[in-house]
C-alpha positions in Angstrom: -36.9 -2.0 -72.6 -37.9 -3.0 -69.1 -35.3 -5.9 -67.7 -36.2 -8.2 -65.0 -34.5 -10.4 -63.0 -35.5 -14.2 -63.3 -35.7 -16.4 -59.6 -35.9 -20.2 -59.4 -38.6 -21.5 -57.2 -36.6 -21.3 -54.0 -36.3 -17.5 -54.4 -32.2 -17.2 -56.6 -32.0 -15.5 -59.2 -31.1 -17.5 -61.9 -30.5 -14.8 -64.8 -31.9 -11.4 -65.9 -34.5 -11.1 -68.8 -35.6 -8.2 -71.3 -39.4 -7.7 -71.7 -41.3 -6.6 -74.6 -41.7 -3.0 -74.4 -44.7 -3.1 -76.2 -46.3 -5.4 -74.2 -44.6 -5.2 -70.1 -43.7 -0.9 -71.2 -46.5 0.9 -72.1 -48.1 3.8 -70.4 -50.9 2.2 -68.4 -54.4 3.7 -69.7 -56.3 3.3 -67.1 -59.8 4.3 -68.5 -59.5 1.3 -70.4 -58.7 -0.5 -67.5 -61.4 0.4 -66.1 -63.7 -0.4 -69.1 -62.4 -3.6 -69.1 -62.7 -4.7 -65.1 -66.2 -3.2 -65.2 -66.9 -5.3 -68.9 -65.8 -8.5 -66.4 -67.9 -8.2 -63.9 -70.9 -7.1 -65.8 -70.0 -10.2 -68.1 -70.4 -12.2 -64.9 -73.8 -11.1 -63.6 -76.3 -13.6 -63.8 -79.3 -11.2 -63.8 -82.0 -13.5 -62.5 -83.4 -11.0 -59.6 -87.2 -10.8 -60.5 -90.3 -9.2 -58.6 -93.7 -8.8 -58.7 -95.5 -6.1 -60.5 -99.0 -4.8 -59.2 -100.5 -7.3 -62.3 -98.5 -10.1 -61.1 -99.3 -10.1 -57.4 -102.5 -12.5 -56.6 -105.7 -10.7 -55.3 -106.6 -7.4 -55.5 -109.3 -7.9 -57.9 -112.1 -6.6 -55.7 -112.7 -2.9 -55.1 -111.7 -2.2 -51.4 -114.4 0.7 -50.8 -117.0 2.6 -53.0 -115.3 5.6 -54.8 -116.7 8.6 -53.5 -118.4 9.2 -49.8 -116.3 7.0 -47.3 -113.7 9.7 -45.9 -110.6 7.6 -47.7 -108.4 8.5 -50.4 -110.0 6.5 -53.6 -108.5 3.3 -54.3 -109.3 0.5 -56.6 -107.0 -2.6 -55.6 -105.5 -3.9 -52.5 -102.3 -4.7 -54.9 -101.2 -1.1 -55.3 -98.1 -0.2 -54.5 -98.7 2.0 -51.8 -100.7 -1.2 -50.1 -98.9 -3.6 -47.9 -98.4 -7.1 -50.0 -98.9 -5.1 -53.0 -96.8 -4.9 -56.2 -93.2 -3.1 -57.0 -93.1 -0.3 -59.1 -90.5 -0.5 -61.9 -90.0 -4.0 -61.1 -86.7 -5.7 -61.3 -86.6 -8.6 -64.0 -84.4 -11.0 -65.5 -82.3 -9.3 -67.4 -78.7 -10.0 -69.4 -76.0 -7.3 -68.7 -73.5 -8.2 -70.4 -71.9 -5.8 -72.6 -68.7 -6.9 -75.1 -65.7 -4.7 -75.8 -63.2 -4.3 -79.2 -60.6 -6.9 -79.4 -58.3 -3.8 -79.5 -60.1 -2.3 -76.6 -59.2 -5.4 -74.6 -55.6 -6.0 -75.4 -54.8 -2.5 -74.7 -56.3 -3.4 -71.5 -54.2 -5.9 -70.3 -50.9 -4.5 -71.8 -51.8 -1.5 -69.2 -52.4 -4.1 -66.5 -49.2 -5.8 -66.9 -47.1 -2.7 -67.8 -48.8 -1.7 -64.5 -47.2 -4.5 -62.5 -44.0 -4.0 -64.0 -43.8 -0.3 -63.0 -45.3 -1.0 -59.1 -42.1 -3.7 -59.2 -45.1 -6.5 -58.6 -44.1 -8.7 -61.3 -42.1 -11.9 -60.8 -40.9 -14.2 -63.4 -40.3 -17.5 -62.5 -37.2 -19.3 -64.2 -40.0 -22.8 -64.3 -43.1 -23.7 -61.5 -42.7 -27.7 -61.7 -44.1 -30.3 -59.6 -43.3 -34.1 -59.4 -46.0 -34.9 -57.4 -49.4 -33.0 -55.8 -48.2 -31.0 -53.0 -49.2 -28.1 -51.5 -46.6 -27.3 -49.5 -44.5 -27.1 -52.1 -46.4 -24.5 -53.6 -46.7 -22.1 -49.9 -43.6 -22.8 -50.1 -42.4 -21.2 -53.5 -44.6 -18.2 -52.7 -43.1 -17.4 -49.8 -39.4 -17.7 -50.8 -40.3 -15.7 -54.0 -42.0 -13.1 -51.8 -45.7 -13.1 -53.3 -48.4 -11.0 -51.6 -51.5 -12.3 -50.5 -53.5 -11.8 -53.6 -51.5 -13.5 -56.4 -51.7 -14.4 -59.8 -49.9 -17.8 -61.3 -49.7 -17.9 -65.2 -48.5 -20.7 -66.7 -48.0 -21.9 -70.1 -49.3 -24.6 -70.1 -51.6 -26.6 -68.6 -50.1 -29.2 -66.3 -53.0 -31.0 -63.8 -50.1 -31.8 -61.3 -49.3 -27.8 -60.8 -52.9 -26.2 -61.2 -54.5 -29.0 -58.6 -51.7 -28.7 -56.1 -52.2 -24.9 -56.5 -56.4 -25.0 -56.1 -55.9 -25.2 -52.0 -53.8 -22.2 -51.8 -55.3 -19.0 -50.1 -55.6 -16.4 -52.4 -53.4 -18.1 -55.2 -55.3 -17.9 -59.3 -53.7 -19.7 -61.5 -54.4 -18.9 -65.5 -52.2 -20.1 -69.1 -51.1 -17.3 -70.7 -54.0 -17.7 -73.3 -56.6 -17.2 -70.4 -55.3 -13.5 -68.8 -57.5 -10.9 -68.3 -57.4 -7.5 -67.2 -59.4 -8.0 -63.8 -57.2 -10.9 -62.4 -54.1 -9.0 -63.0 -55.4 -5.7 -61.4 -57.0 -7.5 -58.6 -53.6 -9.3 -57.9 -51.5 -8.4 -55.4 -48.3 -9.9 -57.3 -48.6 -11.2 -60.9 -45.9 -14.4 -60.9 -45.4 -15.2 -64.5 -43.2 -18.0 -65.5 -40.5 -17.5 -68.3 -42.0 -19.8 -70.6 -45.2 -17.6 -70.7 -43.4 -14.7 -71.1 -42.4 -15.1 -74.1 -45.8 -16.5 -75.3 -47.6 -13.3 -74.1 -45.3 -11.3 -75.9 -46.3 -13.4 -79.1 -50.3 -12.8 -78.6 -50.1 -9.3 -77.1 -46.9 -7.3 -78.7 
C-alpha cells in the first residue's frame, strides 16, 4: 500500500497517509491511457472545417473549349480540380469525431494515471488548500513552498469560489473536484496536488 507523506500549505509535513492500492497502486496500462487522452481530444474537436466540392464552387458551367481539334487536353468545366479556383477533391466537411469509451475503460484509465504519478513521486497531498479571501499570491505562494512544477493539477473536493477564482490567474495551474478528473489532465500535469479530503473521496468512486 503506497504511503505518502501529507504537507500543509507552507510546505511541513503534517502527518503521513496510506493510499488505496487499488486506486494510487496499480500497474499503469498505458494503452488505455492512451485510448483515453486520444478519446479527450477527439471529444473536444469541433469539426466545423468545410470546403468546396467541384459542384459547390460558382461558375464553371460553360464548356471552356470544343472537345476534339484544339491541341488541349479535353476538359468540360473551369471548376475541376486540376483548374485554378476550382473545387477540392474529397472535400473536408463538418463532421462529429467524437468517439465514447466503457465506463470501465475509463476508470482503469485514470487509476493508471494516478498510480502513474505516485510511482514518478509527482503526487502531493495537501493536509487542506483554504483561502480567507481572493488572493493570488497566496496561491504562487503555496506552490512554490510545496514544490509544484510548472504544469500542475489542483483537485479539490469541493467547490469553493474563493479558492478556484484566486487559482484562475495562476500560470499553468487546473484546478478540478475530485468528481471532474480525467485521464488527460493528470497525464498532462507536471505535478498532480491532491488535497486530503479528496483523497479519500477518489478512493470512494474509483477503488
Amino acid at each position: 500500500m503506497p504511503k505518502i507523506a501529507v504537507l500543509d500549505m507552507a510546505g511541513n509535513e503534517v502527518e503521513k497517509i496510506n493510499l488505496d492500492k487499488a486506486v494510487f497502486g496499480i500497474e499503469p496500462n498505458v494503452v488505455v491511457m492512451h485510448m483515453a487522452v486520444v478519446n479527450y481530444l477527439a471529444n473536444k474537436r469541433q469539426g466545423t472545417q468545410s470546403t468546396l466540392t467541384r459542384t459547390e464552387v460558382s461558375g464553371g458551367g460553360k464548356k471552356p473549349w470544343r472537345q476534339k481539334g484544339t491541341g488541349h487536353a479535353r476538359q468540360g468545366s473551369t471548376r475541376a480540380p486540376q483548374w485554378r479556383h476550382g473545387g477540392i477533391v474529397h472535400a473536408p466537411k463538418p463532421r462529429d469525431y467524437s468517439f465514447s469509451l466503457n465506463k470501465k475503460v475509463r476508470a482503469l484509465a485514470v487509476k493508471s494515471a494516478l498510480s502513474d504519478k505516485v510511482q514518478n513521486k509527482a503526487l502531493i497531498v495537501l493536509d487542506e488548500f483554504k483561502l480567507e479571501t481572493y488572493k493570488t499570491r497566496a496561491v504562487v505562494d503555496c506552490l512554490k513552498a510545496i514544490g509544484a512544477g510548472k504544469k500542475t493539477l489542483l483537485v479539490l473536493a469541493d467547490n469553493n469560489p474563493v479558492s478556484v477564482k484566486s487559482c484562475a490567474n495562476v500560470p499553468g495551474l487546473k484546478t478540478a473536484q475530485y468528481n471532474t478528473i480525467n485521464t488527460y489532465d493528470i497525464v498532462n500535469a507536471d505535478t498532480l496536488v491532491i488535497v486530503k479530503s479528496a483523497v479519500a473521496k477518489i478512493e470512494e468512486v474509483y477503488a
